[in-house]
C-alpha positions in Angstrom: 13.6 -1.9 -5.1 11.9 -2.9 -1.4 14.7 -3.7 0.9 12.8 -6.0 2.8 12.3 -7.8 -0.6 14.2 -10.9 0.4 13.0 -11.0 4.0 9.4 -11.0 2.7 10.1 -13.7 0.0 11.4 -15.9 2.6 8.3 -15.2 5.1 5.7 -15.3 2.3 7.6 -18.7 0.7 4.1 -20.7 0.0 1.6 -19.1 -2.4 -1.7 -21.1 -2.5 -1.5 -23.1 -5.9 -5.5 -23.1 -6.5 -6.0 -21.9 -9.9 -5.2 -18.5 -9.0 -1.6 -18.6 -7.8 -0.4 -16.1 -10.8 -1.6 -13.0 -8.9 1.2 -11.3 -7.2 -0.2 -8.1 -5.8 -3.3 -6.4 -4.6 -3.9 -2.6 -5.8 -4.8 -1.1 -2.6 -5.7 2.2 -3.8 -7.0 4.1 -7.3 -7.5 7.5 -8.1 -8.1 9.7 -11.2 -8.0 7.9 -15.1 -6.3 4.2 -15.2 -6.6 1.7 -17.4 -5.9 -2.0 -16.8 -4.5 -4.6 -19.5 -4.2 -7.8 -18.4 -3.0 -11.1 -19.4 -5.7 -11.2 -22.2 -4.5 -7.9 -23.8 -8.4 -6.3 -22.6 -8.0 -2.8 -21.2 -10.6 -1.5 -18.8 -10.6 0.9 -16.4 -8.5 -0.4 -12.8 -11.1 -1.1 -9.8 -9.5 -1.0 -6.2 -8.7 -4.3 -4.6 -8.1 -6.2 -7.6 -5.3 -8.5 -7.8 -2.9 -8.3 -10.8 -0.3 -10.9 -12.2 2.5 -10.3 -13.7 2.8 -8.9 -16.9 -0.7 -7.0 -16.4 0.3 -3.1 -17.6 -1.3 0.2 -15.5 -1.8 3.5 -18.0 -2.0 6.6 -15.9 -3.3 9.8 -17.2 -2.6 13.1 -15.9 -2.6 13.3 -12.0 -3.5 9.4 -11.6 -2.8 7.8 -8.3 -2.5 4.1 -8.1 -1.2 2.1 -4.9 -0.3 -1.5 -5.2 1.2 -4.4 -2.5 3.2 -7.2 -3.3 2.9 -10.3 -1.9 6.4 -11.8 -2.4 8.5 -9.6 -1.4 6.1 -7.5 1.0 6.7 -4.3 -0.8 3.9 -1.7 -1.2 4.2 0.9 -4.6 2.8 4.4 -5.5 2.8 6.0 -8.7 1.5 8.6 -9.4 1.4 11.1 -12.9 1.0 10.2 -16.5 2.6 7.0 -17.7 2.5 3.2 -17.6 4.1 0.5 -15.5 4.2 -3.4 -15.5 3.5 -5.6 -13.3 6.7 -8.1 -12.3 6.7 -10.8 -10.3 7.8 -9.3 -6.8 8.0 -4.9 -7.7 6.8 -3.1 -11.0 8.6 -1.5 -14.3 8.5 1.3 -16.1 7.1 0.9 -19.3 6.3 4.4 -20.3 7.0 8.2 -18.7 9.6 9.1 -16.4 7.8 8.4 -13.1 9.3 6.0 -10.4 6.9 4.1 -7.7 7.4 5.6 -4.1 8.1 2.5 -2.6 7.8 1.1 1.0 8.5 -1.9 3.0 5.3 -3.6 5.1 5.6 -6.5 7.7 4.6 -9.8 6.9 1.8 -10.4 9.0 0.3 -7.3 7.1 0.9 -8.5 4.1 -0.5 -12.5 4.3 -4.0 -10.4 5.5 -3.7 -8.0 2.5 -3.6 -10.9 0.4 -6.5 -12.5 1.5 -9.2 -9.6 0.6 -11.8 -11.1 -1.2 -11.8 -10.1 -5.2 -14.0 -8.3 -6.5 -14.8 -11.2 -9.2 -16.2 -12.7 -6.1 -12.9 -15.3 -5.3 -11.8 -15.1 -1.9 -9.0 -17.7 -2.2 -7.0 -16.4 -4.8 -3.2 -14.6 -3.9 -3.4 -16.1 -0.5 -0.7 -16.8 1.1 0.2 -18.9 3.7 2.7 -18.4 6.4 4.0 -20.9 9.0 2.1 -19.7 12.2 -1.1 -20.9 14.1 -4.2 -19.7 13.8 -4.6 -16.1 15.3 -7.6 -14.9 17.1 -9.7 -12.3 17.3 -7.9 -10.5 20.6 -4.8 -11.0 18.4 -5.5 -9.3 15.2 -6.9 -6.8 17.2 -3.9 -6.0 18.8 -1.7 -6.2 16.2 -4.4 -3.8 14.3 -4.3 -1.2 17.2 0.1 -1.2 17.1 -0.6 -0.5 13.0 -2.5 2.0 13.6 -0.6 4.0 15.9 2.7 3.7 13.5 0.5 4.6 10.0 -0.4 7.4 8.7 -4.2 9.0 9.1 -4.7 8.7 5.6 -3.6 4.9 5.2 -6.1 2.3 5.3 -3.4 -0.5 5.3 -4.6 -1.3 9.1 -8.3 -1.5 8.6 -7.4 -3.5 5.2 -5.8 -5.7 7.5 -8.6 -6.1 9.9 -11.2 -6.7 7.8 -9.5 -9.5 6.0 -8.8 -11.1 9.5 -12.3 -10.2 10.4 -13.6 -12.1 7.2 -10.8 -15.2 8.1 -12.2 -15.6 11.5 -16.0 -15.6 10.4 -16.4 -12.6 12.4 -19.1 -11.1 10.2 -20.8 -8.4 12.6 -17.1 -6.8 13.0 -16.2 -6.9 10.0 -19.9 -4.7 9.0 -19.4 -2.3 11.9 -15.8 -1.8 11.0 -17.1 -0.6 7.6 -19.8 1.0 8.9 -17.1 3.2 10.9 -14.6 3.8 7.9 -17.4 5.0 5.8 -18.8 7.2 8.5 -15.4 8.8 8.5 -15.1 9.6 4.5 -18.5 9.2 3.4 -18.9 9.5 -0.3 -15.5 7.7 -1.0 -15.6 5.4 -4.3 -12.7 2.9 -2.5 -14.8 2.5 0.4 -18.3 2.1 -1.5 -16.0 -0.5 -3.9 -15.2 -2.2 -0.3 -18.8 -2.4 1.0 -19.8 -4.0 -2.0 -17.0 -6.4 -2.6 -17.4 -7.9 1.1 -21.2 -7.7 1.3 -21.0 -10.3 -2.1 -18.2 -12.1 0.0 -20.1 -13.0 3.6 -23.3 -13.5 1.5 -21.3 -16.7 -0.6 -19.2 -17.6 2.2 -22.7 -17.7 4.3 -24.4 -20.0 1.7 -21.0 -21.9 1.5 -21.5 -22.8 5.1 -25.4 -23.8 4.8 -24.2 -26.6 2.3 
């Protein structure tokens, strides 16, 4: 279980009620054969950045990589190998198989960001969460971006997830494209990063349109 679980649950204490307030974690990450059932029982095959609720179940095959953050208690999960895991409200279960989640603790400000990434179903509401603090800014974000990514790991994309989510919060469309501009420059060819051009290209065209009207 996250240590931090409690620290996070008391940070990330007001989940946005609109519709959507069910989903409790983003899956940040995907790689080899997994299968999604959700709340209608429908199985299909798990997208990155979509946002399961609890209860939702994740079948791994073979050598299967999935990564998943949690909004409540700020806890981020890997599992990898064959087997299948539910989704709980604030860490996961092991339904089937052997495997346990590696399992690591994220700050909060990380986290409410993380939450916000736009779905690939188009929502850009739903999971957010709100925490008691003013509005940050551009210089901000960037700064707290630069301190992530000096403390992360080459291979993590938890910073850049972090500031293109602020980017999009902020309305700051042309960083947000040249920041994925970059990131694809530097692994071109990667399904994840193709899955997040397209999700935020759909998002700044309907927030765009949302701010003709």
């Amino acid at each position: 279980m996250c240590k931090s679980g409690l620290i996070g649950a008391l940070l990330l204490a007001l989940v946005s009620t609109q519709g959507l307030a069910t989903e409790v974690g983003l899956v940040t990450a995907v790689s080899g054969n997994v299968k999604w059932q959700d709340e209608k029982s429908s199985v299909t095959d798990l997208k990155p950045f979509v946002k399961v609720r609890e209860g939702d179940q994740l079948m791994l095959k073979g050598a299967a990589r999935v990564q998943l953050v949690y909004f409540e208690s700020a806890c981020q999960e890997t599992w990898q190998g064959a087997g299948v895991f539910e989704v709980g409200a604030s860490s996961s279960k092991t339904v089937k198989g052997s495997q346990q989640p590696e399992v690591k603790s994220l700050p909060a400000i990380l986290v409410k960001q993380l939450s916000k990434t736009p779905s690939p179903d188009g929502n850009v509401k739903s999971g957010m969460i709100r925490v008691r603090s003013m509005q940050p800014t551009v210089d901000s974000v960037e700064r707290d971006y630069t301190e992530m990514r000096k403390q992360a790991e080459s291979a993590d994309r938890n910073p850049e997830l972090f500031l293109l989510a602020s980017y999009f919060d902020l309305r700051e469309y042309a960083k947000l494209e040249a920041l994925l501009g970059k990131m694809s420059e530097g692994s071109p060819g990667s399904p994840d990063l193709s899955a997040l051009n397209t999700l935020y290209s759909r998002a700044i065209s309907a927030a765009k349109a949302a701010e003709k009207n």
